[in-house]
N, C-alpha and C positions, 0 to 999 in steps of 0.2 A: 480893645481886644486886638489880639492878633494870630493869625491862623498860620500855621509854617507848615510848610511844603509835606510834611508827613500825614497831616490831618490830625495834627493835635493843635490845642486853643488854651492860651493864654491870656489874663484878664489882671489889669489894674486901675488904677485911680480911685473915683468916689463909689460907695455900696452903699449905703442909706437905706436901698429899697434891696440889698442882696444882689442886683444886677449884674456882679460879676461874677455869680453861679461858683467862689469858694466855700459854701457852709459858712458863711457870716456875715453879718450887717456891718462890718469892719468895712474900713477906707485898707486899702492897699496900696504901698507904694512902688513896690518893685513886680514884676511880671513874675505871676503864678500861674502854674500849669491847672486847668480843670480838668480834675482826676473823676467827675462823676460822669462822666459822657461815655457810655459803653462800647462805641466805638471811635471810628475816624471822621471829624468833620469836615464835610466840602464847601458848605457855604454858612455865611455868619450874617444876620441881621440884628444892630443895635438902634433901640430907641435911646430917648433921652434914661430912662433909669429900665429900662427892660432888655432884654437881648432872647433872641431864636436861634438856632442853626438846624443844617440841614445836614445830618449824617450821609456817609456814604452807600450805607441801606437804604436812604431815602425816608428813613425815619424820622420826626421832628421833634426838639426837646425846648422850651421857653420855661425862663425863670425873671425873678424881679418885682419890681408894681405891678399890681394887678388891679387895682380899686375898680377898674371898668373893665372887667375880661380877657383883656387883649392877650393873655395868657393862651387862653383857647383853650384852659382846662374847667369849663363851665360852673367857673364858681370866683370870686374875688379876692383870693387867699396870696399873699405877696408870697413868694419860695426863694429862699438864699442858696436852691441844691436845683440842679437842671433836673428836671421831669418829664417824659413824654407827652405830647399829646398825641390823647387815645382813640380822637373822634375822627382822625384824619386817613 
């Protein structure tokens, strides 16, 4: 992933698990803009197949594998579309 000075995010390589938050389980080869993030990101954390960011509201949105929660949207559901979490 990569994050440019605007506060928009960009995501390619391997999706397997949707980790790069385009709407698909698609492999990506060239850098795609994530159009689901309703606004500007400030900061980005990727696991191995998961990824977070931290909006510039300070609102939090993770997508990806989820088989053990780490979503932190209380349930084990993978999402190929960034989601908020609600609980935070």
């Amino acid at each position: 992933m990569a994050l440019c000075k605007e506060g928009e995010l960009y995501a390619w390589g391997s999706n397997s698990n949707g980790q790069l938050g385009l709407g698909t389980y698609q492999n990506t080869p060239t850098p795609t803009r994530i159009t689901a993030i309703p606004s500007q990101v400030s900061q980005i954390a990727c696991g191995g197949e998961h990824s977070v960011v931290l909006l510039q509201d300070g609102s939090l949105y993770s997508w990806g594998y989820n088989a053990f929660g780490q979503l932190g949207h209380g349930d084990t559901t993978y999402r190929c579309i960034p989601k908020k979490i609600e609980n935070l």
